[in-house]
N, C-alpha and C positions, 0 to 999 in steps of 0.2 A: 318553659316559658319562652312566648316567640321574643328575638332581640339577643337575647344574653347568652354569654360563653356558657360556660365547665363553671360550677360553683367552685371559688379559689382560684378561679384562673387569674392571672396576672393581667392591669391593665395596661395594653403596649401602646405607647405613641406610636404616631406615623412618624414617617422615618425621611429624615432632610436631605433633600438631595438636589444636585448642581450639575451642569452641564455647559465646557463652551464652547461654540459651532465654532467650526473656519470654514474658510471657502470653497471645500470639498464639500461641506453638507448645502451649500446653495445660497442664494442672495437673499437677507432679509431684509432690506431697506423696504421702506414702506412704499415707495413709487414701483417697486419692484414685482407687486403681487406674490408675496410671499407665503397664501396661504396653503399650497401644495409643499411646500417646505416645510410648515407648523406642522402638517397633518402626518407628513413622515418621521418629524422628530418626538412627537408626543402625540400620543391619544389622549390627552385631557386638554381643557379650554385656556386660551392665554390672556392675560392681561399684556397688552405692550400699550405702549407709553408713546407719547408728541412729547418727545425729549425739548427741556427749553434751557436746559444748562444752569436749571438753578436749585433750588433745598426742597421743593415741595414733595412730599411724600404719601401717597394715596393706601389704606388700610382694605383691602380686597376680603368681602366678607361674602361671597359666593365666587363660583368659577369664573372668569372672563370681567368681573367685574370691574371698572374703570378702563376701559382698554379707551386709548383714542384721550385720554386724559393728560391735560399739561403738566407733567410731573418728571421727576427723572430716577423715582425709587418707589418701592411698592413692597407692601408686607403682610403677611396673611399665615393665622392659623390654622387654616380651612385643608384640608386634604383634596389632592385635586384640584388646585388652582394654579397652573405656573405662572410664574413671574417670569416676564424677559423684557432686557434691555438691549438697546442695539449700539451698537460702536463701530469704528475706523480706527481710531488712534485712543482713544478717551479711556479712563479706569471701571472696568464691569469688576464690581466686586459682590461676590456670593456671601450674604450672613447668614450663618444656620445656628439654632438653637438646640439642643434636647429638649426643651422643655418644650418642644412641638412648633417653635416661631421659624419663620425664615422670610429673608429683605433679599431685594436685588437693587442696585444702583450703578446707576449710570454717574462717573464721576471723570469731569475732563478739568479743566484749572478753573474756569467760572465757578462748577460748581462745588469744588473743594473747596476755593474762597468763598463760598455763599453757605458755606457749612453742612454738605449734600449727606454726608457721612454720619454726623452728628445726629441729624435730623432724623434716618435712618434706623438706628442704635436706640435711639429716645422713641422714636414709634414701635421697635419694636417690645422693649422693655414695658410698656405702655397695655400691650398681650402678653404678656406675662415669662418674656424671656429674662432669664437670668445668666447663664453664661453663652456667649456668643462666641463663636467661631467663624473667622473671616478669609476666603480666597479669592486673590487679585490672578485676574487670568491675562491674555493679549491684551497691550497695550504700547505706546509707544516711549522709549527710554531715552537719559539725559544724552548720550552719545550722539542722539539724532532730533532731538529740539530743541532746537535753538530758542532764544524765550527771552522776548522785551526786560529793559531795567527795571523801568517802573513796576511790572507787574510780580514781578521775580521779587525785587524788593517786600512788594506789599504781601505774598504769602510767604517768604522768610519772616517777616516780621510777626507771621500768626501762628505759622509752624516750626519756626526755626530754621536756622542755614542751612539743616541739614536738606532741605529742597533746593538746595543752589548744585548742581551739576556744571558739568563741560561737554560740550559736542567733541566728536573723535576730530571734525575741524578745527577745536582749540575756542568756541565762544560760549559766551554763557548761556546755559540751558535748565529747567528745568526738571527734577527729579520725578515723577509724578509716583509711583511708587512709594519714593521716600514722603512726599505728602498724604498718601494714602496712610501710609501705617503711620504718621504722626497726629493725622486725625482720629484715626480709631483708637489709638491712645490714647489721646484727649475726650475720647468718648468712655473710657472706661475696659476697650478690648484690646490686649494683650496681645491673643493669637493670631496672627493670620502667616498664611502659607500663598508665598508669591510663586504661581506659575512660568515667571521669567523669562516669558518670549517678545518681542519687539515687534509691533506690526508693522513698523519702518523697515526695520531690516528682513524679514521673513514672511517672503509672498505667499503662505501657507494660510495667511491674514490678511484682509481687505487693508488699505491705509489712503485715508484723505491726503495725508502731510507732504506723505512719500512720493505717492504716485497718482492724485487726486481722483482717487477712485469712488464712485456713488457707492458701490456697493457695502454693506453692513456684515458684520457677525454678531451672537445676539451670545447673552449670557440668560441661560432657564434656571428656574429655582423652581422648586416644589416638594412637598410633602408625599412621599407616598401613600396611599390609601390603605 
């Protein structure tokens, strides 16, 4: 019969998978015409995102689908759809499921206080993930953001101190890391695997903060087919 395996053959998900550029693979910032960069880093269609720094999460139920959308996270059980977000300094974290689900989100301090994470987690569970697996890739570290009272206050006060850092200059800074994995635990995920690079300190990485750079590095998520 046309369609179908080996009678008894096992039915196999597509299989989750993550990827995060640096600046060796090319500029994706949007002003940048990045689509000769897309085309050499995947053969399948992207969704990327008009990042606004806040919770909204778009559900990609074909290839390319919402791209150019105000959102800063995207999730899709579609094989063949990647998800990318783009960053300088902000938290690109990969969520992958077994159960065939996978997110990508762009998380910088607005939108961890706006609950980018949560929101994320809940859309994807929403297609039918049940345990999530989470990687924080290039971002920037409390050693080198320095970070207003007020606002420092206000996400200690939602995630705990444990987001209160010190710059290697000795002021208050920012954990963003440590608010990452505190929101995903607040979302019900457990794991996640920090890649532990600084795009302040290691020009391997674009960084607004550092070195006010336009350029982008993009985190891809996808399904393989």
């Amino acid at each position: 019969m046309s369609g179908t395996g080996p009678v008894g053959a096992p039915h196999r998900r597509p299989r989750p998978r993550h990827r995060f550029t640096s600046r060796a693979d090319g500029d994706l910032a949007y002003a940048a015409d990045p689509a000769p960069v897309r085309a050499r880093l995947s053969p399948y269609p992207w969704t990327y995102l008009h990042q606004v720094h806040g919770a909204d999460v778009v559900t990609v139920e074909e290839p390319g689908q919402h791209t150019g959308a105000d959102a800063d996270a995207a999730v899709t059980r579609v094989p063949g759809a990647v998800l990318a977000v783009h960053t300088a300094d902000c938290a690109p974290v990969a969520l992958l499921s077994p159960q065939g689900v996978v997110g990508a989100a762009h998380a910088g301090w607005r939108g961890l206080e706006a609950g980018v994470l949560e929101a994320t987690v809940a859309a994807m569970r929403a297609l039918g993930a049940e345990d999530i697996h989470a990687v924080l890739g290039p971002c920037i570290r409390p050693e080198c953001y320095e970070f207003g009272k007020d606002d420092l206050d206000r996400l200690a006060e939602r995630y705990g101190d444990g987001v209160r850092g010190v710059t290697s200059w000795g002021t208050p800074a920012l954990d963003v890391p440590a608010g990452v994995r505190a929101a995903l635990a607040a979302a019900g995920v457990g794991r996640l695997d920090d890649e532990g690079a600084c795009t302040a300190c290691d020009d391997r990485w674009f960084s607004h903060r550092a070195r006010a750079e336009t350029g982008r590095q993009a985190l891809l998520v996808w399904l393989e087919p």
